[in-house]
VEXTORDREN-643859 format. One record per residue: residue number from 0; residue in three letters; x, y, z of N, C-alpha, C in turn. Coordinates in Angstrom, 1 decimal. Example, Ala and Ser with C-alpha at 12.3 -4.5 7.8 and 13.67 -1.06 7.14 Angstrom:
// residues 2
<r 0, "ala", <13.2, -5.7, 7.8>, <12.3, -4.5, 7.8>, <13.2, -3.3, 7.8>> <r 1, "ser", <12.8, -2.2, 7.1>, <13.7, -1.1, 7.1>, <12.9, 0.0, 7.9>> 
***
This chain:
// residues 77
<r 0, "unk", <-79.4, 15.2, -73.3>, <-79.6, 16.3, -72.4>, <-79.2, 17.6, -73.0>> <r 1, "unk", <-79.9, 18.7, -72.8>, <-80.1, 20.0, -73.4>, <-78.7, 20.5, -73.1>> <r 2, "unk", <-78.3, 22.1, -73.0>, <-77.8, 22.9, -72.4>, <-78.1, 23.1, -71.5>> <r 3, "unk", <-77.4, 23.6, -70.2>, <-77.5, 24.2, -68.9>, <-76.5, 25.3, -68.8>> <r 4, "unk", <-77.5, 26.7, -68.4>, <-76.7, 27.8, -68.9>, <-76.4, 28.1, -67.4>> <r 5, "unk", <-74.6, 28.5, -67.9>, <-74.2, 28.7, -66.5>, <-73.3, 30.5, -67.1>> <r 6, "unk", <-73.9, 31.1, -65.5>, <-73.3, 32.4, -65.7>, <-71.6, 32.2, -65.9>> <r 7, "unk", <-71.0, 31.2, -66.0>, <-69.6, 31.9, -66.1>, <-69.5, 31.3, -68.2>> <r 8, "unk", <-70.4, 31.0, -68.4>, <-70.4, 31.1, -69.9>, <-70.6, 32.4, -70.5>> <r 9, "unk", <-71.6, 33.3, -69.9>, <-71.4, 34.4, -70.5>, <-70.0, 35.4, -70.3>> <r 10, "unk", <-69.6, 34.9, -69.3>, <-68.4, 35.9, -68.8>, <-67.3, 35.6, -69.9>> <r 11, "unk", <-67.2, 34.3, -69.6>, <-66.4, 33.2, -70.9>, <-66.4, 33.9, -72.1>> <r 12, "unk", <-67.6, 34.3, -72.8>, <-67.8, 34.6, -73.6>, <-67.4, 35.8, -73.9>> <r 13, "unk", <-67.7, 36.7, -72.8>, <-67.3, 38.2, -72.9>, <-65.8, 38.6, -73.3>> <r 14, "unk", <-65.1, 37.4, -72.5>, <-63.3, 37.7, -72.2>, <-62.7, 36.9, -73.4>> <r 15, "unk", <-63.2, 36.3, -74.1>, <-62.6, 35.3, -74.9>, <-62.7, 36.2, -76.5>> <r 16, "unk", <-63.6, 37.4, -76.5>, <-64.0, 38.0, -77.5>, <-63.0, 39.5, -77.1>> <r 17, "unk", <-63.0, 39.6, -76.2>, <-62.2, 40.6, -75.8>, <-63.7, 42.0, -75.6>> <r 18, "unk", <-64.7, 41.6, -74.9>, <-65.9, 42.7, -75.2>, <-65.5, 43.7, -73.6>> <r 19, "unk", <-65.5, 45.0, -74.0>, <-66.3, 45.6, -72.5>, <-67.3, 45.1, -72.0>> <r 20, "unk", <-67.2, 44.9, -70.8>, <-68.5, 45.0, -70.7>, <-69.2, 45.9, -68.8>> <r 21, "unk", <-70.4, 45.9, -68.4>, <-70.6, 46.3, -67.2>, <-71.7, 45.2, -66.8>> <r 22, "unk", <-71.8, 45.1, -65.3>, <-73.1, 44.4, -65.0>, <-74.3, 45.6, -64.4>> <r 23, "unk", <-75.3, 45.4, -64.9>, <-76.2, 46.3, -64.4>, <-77.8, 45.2, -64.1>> <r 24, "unk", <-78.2, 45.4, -62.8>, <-79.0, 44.1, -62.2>, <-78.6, 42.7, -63.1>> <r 25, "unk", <-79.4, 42.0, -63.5>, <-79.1, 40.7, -64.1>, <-78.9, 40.6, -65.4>> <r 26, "unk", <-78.5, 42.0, -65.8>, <-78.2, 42.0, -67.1>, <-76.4, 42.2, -67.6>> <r 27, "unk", <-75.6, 41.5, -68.2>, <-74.5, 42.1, -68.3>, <-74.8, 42.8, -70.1>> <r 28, "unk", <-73.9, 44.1, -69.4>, <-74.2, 44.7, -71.0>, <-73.1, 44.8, -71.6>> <r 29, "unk", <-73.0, 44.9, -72.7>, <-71.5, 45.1, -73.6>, <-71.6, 46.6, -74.4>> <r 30, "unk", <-70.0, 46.8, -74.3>, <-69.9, 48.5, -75.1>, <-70.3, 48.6, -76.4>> <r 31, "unk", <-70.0, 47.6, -77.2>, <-70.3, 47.2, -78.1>, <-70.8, 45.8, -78.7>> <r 32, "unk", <-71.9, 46.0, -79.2>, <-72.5, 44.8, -79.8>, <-71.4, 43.6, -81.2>> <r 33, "unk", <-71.6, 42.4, -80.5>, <-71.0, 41.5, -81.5>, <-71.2, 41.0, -82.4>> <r 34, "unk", <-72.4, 41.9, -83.0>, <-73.2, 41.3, -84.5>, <-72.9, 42.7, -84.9>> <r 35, "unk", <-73.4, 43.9, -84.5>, <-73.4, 45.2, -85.5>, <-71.8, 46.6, -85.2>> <r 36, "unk", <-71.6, 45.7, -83.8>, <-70.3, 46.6, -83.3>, <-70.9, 48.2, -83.3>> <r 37, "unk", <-71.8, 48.2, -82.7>, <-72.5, 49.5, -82.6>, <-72.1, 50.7, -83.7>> <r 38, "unk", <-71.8, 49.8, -84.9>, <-71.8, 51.0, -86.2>, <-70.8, 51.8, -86.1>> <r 39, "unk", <-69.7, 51.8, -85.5>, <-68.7, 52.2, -84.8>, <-67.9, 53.8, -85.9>> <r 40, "unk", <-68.0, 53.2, -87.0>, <-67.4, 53.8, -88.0>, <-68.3, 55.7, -87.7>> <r 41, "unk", <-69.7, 55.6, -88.2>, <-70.5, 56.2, -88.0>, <-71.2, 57.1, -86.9>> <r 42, "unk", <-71.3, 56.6, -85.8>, <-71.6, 57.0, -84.5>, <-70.8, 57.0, -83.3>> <r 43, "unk", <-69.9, 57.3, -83.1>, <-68.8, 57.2, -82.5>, <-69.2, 57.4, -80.9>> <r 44, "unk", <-69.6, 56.4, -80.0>, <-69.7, 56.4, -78.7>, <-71.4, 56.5, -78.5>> <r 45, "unk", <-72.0, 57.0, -79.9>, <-73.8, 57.3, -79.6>, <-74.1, 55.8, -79.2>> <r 46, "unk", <-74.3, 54.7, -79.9>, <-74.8, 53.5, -79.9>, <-73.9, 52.7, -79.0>> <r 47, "unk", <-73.4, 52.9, -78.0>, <-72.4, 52.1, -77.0>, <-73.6, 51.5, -76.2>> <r 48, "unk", <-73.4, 50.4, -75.1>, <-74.1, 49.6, -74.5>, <-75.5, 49.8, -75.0>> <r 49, "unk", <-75.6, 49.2, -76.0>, <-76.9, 48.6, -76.6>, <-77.1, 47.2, -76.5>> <r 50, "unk", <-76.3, 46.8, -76.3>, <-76.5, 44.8, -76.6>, <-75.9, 43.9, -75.1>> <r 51, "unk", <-76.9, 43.2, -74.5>, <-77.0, 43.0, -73.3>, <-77.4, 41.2, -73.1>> <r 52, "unk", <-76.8, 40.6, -72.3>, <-77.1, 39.2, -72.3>, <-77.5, 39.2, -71.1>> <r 53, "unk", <-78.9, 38.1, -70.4>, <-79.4, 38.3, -69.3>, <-78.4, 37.4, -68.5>> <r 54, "unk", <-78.2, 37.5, -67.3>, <-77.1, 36.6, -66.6>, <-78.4, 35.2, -65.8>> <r 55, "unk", <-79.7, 35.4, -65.8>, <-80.4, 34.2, -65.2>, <-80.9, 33.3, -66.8>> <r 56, "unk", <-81.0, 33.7, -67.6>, <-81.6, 33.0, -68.6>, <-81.0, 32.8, -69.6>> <r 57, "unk", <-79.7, 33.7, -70.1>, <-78.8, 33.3, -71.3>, <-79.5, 34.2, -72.4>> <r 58, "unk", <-80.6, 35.0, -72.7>, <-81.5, 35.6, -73.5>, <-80.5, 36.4, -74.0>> <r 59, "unk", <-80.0, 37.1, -75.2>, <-79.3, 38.4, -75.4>, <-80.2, 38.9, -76.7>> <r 60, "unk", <-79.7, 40.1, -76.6>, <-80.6, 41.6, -77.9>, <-79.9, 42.7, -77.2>> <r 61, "unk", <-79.8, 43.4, -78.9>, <-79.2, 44.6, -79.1>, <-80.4, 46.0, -79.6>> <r 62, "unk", <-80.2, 46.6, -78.7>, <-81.1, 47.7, -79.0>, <-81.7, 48.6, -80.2>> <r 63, "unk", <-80.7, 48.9, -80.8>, <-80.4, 49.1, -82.6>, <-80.9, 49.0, -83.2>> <r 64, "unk", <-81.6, 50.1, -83.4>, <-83.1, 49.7, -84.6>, <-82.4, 48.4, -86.1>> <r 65, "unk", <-81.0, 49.2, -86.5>, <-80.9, 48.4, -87.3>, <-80.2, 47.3, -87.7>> <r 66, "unk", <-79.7, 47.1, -86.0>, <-79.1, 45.8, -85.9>, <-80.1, 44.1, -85.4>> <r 67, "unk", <-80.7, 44.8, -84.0>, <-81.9, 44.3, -83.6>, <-81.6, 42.4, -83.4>> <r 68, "unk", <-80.3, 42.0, -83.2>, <-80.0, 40.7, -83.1>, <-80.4, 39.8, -81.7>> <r 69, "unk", <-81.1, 39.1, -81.8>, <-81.9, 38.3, -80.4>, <-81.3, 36.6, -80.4>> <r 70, "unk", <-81.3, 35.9, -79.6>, <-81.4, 34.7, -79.6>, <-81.0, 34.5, -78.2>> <r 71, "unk", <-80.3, 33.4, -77.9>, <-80.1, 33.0, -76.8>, <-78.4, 32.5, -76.8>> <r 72, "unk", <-77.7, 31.8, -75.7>, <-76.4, 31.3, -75.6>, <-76.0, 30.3, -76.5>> <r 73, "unk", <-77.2, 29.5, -76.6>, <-76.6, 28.7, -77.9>, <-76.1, 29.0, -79.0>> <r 74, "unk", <-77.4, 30.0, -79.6>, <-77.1, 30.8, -80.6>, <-76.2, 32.0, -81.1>> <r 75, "unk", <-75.9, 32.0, -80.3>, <-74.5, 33.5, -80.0>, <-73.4, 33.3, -80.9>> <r 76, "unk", <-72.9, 33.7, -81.5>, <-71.9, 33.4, -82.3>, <-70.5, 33.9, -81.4>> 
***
């Protein structure tokens, strides 16, 4: 049997990484992305909540032209 994605996995996920984050409709979004960390060094607050995991389907992506990271909860690191 597959995965069954349950919303307190992404929450899980959020607190266990230590991410900001906000809910905005069925998306929760993070302050910073956990593949590119919104470049942080460089842009200081420009690239904030770019990277967003869907709370019905587990889908996540980061806005960032040049981060641009997609997959799903499985694949989440």
């Amino acid at each position: 049997m597959g995965y069954k994605l349950k919303q307190s996995d992404i929450f899980d996920f959020a607190s266990k990484y230590n991410h900001e984050t906000r809910q905005k409709g069925d998306e929760l979004e993070f302050k910073l992305c956990p593949y590119c960390h919104g470049d942080s060094r460089k842009s200081k607050g420009k690239d904030e909540w770019t990277f967003s995991i869907n709370l019905k389907n587990g889908r996540f992506n980061c806005l960032r032209g040049s981060c641009g990271a997609k997959g799903n909860m499985i694949t989440l690191h």
